[in-house]
C-alpha positions in Angstrom: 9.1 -296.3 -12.3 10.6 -294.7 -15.5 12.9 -296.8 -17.9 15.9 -294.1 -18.2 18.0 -296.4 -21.0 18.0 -300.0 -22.2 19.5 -302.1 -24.5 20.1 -305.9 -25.5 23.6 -307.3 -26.0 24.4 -310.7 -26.6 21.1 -311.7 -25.9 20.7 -309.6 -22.3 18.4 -307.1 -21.6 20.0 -304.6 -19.4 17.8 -301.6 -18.3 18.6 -298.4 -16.2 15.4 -297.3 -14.4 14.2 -294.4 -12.1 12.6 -294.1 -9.1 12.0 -290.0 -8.5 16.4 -289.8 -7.9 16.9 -293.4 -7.2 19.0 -295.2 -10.2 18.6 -299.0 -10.5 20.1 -301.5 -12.9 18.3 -304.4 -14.1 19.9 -307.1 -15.9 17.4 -309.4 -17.3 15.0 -308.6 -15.3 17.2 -309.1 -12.2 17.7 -306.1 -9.8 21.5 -305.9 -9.5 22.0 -302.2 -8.0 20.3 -299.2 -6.3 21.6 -295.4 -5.4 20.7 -292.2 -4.7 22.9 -289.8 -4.7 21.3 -287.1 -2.1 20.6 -290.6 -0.1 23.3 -293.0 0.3 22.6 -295.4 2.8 20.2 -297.5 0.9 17.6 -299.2 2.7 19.1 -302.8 1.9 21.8 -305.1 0.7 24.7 -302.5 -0.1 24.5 -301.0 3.1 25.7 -304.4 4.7 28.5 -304.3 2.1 29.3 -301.1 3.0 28.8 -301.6 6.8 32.4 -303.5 8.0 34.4 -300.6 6.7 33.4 -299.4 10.0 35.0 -302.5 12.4 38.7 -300.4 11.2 39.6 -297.5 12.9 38.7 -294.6 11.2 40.9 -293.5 8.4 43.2 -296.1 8.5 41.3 -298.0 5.4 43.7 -296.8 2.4 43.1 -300.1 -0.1 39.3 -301.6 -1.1 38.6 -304.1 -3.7 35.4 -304.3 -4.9 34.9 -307.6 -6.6 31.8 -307.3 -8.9 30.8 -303.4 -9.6 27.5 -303.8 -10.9 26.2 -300.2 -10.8 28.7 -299.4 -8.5 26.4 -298.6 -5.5 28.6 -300.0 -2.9 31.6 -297.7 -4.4 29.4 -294.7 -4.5 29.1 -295.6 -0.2 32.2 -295.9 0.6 33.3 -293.0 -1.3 30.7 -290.7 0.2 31.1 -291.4 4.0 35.2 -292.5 3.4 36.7 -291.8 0.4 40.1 -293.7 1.3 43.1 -293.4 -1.0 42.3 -296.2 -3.4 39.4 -297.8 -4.6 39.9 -300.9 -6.9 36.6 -302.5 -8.5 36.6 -305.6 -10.8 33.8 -306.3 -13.2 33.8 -308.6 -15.7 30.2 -307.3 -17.8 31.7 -304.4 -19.7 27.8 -303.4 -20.1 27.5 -302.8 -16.2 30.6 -301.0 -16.0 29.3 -298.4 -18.7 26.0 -298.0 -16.9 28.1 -297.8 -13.4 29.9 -294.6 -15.2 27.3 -293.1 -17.1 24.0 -293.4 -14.8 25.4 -293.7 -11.6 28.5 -291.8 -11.8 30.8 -293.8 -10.4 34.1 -292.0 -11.0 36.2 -290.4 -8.7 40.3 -289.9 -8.9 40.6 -292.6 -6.5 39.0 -295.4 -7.9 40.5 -297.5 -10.7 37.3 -299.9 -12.7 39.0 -303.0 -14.7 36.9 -305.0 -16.9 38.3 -308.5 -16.0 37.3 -312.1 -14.9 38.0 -311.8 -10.9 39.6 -315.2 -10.5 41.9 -314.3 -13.6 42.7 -310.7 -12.2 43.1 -312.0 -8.5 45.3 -315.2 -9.2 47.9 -312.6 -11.5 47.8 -309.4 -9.4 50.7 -309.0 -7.7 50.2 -305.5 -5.8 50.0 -304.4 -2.3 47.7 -305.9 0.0 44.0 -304.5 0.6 42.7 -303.3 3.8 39.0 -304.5 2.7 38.0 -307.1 -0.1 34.4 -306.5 -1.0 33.4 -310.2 -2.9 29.9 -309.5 -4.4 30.3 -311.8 -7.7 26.7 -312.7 -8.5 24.8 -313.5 -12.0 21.8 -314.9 -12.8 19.9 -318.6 -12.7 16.7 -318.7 -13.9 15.7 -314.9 -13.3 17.5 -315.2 -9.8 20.7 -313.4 -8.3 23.5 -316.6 -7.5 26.9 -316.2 -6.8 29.4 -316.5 -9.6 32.0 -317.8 -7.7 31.6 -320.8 -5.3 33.3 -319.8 -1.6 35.5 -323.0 -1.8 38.8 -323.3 -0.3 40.8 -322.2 -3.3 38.4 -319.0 -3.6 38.7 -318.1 -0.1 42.6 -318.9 0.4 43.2 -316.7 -2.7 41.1 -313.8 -1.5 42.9 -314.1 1.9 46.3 -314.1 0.4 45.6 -310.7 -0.8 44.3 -309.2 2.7 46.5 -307.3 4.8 46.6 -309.4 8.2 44.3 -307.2 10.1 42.5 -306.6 6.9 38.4 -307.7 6.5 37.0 -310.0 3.9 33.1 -309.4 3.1 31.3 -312.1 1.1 28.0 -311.8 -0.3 25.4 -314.5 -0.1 22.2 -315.2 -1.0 21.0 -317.0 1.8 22.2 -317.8 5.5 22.2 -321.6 3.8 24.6 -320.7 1.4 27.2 -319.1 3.9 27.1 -321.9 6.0 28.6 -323.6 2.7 31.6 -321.6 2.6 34.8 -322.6 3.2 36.0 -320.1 6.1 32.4 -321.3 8.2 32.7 -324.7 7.4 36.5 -324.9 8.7 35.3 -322.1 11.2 37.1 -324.5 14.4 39.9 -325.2 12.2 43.5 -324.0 13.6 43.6 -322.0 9.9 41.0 -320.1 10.5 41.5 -319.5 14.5 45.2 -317.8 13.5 43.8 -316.3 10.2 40.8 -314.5 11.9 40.2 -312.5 14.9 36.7 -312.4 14.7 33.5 -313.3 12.2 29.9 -312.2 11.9 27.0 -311.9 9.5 25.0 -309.0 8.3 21.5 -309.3 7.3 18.4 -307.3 6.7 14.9 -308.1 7.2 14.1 -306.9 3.5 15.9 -309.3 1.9 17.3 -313.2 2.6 21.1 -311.9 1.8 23.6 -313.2 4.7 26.8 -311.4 4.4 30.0 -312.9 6.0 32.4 -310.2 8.0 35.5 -312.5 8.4 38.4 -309.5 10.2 41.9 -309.6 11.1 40.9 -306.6 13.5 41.8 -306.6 17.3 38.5 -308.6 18.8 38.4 -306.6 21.8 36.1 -303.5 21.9 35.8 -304.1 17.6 31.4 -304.1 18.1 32.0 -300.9 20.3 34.3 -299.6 17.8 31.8 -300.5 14.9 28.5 -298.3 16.6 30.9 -295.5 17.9 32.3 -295.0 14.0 28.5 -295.1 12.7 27.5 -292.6 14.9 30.4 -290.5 13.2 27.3 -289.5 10.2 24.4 -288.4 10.5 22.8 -290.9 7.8 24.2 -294.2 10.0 23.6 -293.0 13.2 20.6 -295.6 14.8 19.5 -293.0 17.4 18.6 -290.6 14.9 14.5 -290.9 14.0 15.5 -290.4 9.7 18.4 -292.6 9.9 17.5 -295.6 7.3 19.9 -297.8 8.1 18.4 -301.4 8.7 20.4 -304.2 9.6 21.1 -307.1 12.3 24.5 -307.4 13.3 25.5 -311.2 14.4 28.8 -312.5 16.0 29.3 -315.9 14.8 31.3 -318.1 17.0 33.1 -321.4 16.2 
């Protein structure tokens, strides 16, 4: 693997590296993103960011917010099999967001990067509504990925507030343990979450221990039907095809 550019600001070592026409970011040491251009399903965790886009109709997503850009790769998906109206991603490392532009070309007339603290940025915005909120805030503890943000009732209440009603709300986690921490599964037989959600499951891969949480205002009935007949819509996420690399496990979870 070839070191394409690297650099030390404040004390971190970030590092852009190659893999034949793979891009990946490292940020002390710590693998934050990974693209391919002529390949955009991924193999692993961004897919499964990607993936709920697929529980709405097709072409009725108009609004994403990506919370935590990294090197973008989950922008770069959506944008390739999507491309909806309006792309918002947050970042607060102005480091990544360079790298994000410059090495994975993340740029595209409907996508808007801010270089902002996402609690700040959420708790003042007051625009329209998003269709999808994509919460992938993670840093660093002792050469480890770890959320940035705790899911806690105040984080998850806030991010709801800005969903559209039969909008979806992705969380990233590090572990099945750690989603079983957050707010919306802990209060998941709570009347606050039965009328704010219509349906919740996790997304995981076998290659790594991420657990991602797919809370939905979407129409529970036929929505997993829905979700495989839209994959099947590409070529690259289509199951029954023999070079399709998608990987994942798909899991309702009930109250």
């Amino acid at each position: 693997m070839a070191i394409l550019w690297q650099t030390q600001k404040q004390g971190i070592n970030y590092e852009v590296r190659s893999a034949g026409r793979t891009r990946r970011l490292y940020t002390d040491g710590v693998f934050h993103s990974q693209y391919n251009h002529s390949r955009p399903v991924t193999g692993s965790v961004w897919d499964l960011l990607l993936l709920p886009v697929f529980f709405h109709p097709m072409n009725t997503v108009q609004r994403v917010l990506v919370l935590g850009v990294g090197g973008g790769a989950v922008i770069n998906q959506i944008n390739h099999f999507l491309s909806p109206p309006e792309i918002v991603g947050v970042e607060l490392n102005a480091t990544h967001l360079y790298i994000a532009k410059r090495f994975f070309a993340v740029r595209a007339k409907n996508l808007e990067l801010i270089q902002a603290n996402a609690i700040t940025w959420l708790e003042q915005y007051g625009g329209e509504k998003f269709d999808i909120i994509i919460d992938d805030l993670f840093g660093e503890v002792d050469g480890e990925p770890s959320r940035a943000v705790a899911a806690d009732r105040q984080w998850c209440q806030l991010l709801s507030r800005h969903l559209q009603p039969d909008g979806t709300l992705v969380m990233n986690f590090d572990t099945p343990r750690a989603r079983q921490t957050s707010y919306w599964w802990q209060q998941r037989r709570s009347a606050e979450v039965i009328k704010r959600w219509r349906s919740s499951f996790e997304l995981s891969t076998k290659l790594y221990s991420n657990s991602v949480g797919v809370w939905t205002g979407q129409e529970s009935n036929n929505l997993s039907r829905r979700f495989k007949e839209n994959l099947r819509e590409f070529k690259a996420l289509d199951q029954r095809r023999a070079d399709c690399k998608l990987s994942f496990s798909l899991r309702k979870l009930t109250p």
